[in-house]
C-alpha positions as CSV (number, residue, x, y, z in Angstrom):
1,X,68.6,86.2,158.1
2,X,69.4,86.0,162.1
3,X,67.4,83.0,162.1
4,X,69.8,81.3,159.5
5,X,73.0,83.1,161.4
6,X,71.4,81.1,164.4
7,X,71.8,77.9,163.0
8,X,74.7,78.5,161.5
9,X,76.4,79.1,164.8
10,X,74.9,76.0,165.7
11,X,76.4,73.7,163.0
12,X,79.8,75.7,163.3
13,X,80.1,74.2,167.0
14,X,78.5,70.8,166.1
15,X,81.1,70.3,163.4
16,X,84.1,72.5,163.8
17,X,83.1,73.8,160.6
18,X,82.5,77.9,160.7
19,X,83.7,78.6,157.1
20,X,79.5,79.5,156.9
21,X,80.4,82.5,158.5
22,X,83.3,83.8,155.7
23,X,80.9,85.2,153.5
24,X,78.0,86.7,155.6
25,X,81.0,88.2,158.2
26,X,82.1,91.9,158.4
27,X,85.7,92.4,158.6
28,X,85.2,94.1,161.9
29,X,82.3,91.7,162.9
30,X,84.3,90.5,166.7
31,X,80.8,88.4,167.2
32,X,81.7,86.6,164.1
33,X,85.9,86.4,164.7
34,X,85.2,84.8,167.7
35,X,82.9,82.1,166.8
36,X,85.7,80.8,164.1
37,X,88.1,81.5,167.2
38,X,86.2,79.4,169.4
39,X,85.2,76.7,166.4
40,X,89.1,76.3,165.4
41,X,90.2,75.8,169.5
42,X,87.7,73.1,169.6
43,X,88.7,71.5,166.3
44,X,92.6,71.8,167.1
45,X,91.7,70.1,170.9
46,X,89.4,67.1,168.6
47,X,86.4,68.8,171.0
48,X,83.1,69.0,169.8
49,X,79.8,70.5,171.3
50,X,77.0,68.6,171.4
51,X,73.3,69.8,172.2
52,X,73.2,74.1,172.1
53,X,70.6,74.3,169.7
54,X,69.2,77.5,169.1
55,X,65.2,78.4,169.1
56,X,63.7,82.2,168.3
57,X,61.1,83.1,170.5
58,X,61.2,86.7,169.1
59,X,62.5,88.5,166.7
60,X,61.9,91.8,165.5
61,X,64.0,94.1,162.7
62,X,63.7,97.7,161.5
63,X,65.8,99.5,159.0
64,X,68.6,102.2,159.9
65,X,68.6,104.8,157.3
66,X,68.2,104.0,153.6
67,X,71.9,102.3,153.1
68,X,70.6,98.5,153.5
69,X,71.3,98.9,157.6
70,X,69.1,97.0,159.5
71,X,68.8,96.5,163.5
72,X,67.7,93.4,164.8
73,X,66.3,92.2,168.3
74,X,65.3,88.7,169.2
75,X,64.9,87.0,172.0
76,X,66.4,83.3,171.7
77,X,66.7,80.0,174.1
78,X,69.8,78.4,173.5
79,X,70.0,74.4,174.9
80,X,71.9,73.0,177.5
81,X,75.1,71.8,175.8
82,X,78.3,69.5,176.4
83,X,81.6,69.5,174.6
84,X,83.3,66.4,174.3
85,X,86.9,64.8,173.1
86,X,87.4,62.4,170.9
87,X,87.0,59.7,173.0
88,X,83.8,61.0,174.5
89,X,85.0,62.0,177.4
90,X,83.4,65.4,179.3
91,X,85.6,68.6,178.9
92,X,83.0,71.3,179.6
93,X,79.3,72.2,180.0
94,X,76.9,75.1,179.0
95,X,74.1,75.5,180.8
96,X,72.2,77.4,177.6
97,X,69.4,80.1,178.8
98,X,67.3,82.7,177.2
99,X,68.8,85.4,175.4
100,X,68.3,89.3,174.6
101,X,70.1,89.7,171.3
102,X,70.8,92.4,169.5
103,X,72.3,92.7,166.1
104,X,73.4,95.2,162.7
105,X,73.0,93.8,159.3
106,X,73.8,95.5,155.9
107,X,71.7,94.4,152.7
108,X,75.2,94.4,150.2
109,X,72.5,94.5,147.0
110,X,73.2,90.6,146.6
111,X,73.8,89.5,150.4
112,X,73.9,89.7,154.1
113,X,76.4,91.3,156.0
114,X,76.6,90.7,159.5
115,X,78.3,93.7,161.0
116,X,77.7,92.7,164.8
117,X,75.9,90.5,167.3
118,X,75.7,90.8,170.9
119,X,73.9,88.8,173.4
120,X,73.0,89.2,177.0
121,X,71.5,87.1,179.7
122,X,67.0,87.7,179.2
123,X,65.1,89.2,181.8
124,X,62.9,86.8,183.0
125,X,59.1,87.6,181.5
């Protein structure tokens, strides 16, 4: 599932499209608010980002209990990105890295939840 949540994040930037995150979003989820935050600023300014592809170089999960709770860890690489107008022109940069990321995911009996991401900068291996 965070592999798919990855990509997802992903495509929301690459196309000012984050309605993928409606269904698998927590109401409480402020990982998930601020990615269709950030998504609709850069779809009202005609911005897109180009280039911040995401790649899993670990991942790991273990339940929490026995309510569908899961905790997740990965370790990701995220690409150098740019965001662009409309014309093409340069409004911003990311200069990507390697990511600790941790996570909480509910099983609903049907689907996902996503109840909370947070990344931080890796330690370098």
């Amino acid at each position: 599932m965070m592999r798919y949540v990855f990509e997802l994040y992903t495509y929301a930037f690459a196309t000012n499209d984050a309605s993928g995150f409606e269904p698998i979003s927590a109401d409480d989820c402020t990982f998930c608010s601020n990615v269709r935050k950030n998504v609709a600023t850069n779809r009202s300014a005609d911005h897109v980002v180009h280039g911040d592809a995401i790649t899993v170089d670990k991942l790991s999960s273990r339940p929490i209990g026995d309510q569908g709770y899961f905790s997740i860890r990965a370790t990701i690489t995220q690409n150098p990105s740019e965001t662009r107008d409309r014309a093409g022109a340069l409004v911003g940069t990311s200069e990507g890295g390697r990511f600790s990321v941790q996570a909480a995911l509910q099983w609903r009996g049907k689907s996902w939840e996503v109840l909370e991401v947070e990344a931080t900068p890796a330690k370098t291996p």
